[in-house]
C-alpha positions as CSV (number, residue, x, y, z in Angstrom):
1,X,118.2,57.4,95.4
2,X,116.6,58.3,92.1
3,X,117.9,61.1,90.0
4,X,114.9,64.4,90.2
5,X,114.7,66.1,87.0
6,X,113.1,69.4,86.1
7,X,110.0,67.2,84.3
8,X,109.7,66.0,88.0
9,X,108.8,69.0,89.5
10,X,107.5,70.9,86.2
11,X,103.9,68.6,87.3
12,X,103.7,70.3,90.1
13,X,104.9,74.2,89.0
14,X,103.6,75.6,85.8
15,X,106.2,76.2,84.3
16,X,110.2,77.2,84.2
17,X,110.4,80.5,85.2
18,X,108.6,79.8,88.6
19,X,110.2,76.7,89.5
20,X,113.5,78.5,89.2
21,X,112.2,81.1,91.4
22,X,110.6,78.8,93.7
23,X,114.0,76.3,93.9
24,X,115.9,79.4,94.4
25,X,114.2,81.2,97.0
26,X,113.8,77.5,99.3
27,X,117.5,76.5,98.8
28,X,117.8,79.9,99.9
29,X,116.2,78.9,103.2
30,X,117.5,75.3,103.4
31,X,121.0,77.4,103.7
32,X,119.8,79.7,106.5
33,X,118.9,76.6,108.9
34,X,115.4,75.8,107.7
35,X,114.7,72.0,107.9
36,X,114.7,69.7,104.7
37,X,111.0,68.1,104.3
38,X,112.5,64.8,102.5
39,X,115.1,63.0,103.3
40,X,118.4,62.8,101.4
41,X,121.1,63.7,103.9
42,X,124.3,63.8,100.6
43,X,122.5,66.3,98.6
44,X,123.2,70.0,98.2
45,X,120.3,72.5,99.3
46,X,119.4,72.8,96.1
47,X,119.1,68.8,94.8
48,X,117.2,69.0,97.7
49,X,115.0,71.9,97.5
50,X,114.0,70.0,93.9
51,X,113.4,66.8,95.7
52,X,111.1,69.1,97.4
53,X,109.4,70.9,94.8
54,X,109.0,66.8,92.9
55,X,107.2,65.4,96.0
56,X,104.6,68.8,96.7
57,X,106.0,69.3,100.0
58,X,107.4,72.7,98.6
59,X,104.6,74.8,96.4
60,X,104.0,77.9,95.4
61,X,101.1,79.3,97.9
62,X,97.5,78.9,96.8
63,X,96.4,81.7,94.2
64,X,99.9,82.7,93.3
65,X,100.7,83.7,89.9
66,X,103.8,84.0,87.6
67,X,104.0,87.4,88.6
68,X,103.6,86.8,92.3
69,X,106.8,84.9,92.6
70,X,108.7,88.0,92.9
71,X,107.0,89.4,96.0
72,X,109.4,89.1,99.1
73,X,108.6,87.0,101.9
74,X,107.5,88.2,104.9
75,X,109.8,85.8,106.7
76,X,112.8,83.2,104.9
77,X,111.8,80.4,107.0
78,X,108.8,78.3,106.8
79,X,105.9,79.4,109.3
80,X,106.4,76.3,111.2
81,X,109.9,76.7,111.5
82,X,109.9,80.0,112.8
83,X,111.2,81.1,116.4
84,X,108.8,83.9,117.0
């Protein structure tokens, strides 16, 4: 499988500061049990989490700015990975 680089997932995040946050907080969830969205079965959470963030499966939510990245999440997991 191709390497993912930061210019990778930089065309799909404005820039640094929030794809760090945004890696962070889903290999954060990847490690609590959410489900990957690609597949790549050898990688850490957060190779994966970038493979993520380079296909636009993982994206910061409609309207968000820099400043929003910060907020906490209501929930760590995905809404359709929930058990509510």
């Amino acid at each position: 499988m191709a390497r993912v680089t930061v210019e990778d997932c930089l065309i799909h995040v404005d820039n640094r500061f929030a794809l760090v946050h945004l890696a962070s907080k889903r290999t954060k969830q990847l490690m609590k049990g959410s489900r990957a969205l690609v597949d790549a079965p050898t990688n850490k959470p957060a190779v994966i989490a970038l493979r993520e963030i380079a296909d636009s499966r993982v994206r910061l939510p409609e309207g968000w700015t820099i400043s929003d990245v910060d907020k906490p999440a209501e929930e760590e997991l995905p809404l359709d990975q929930r058990n509510d």
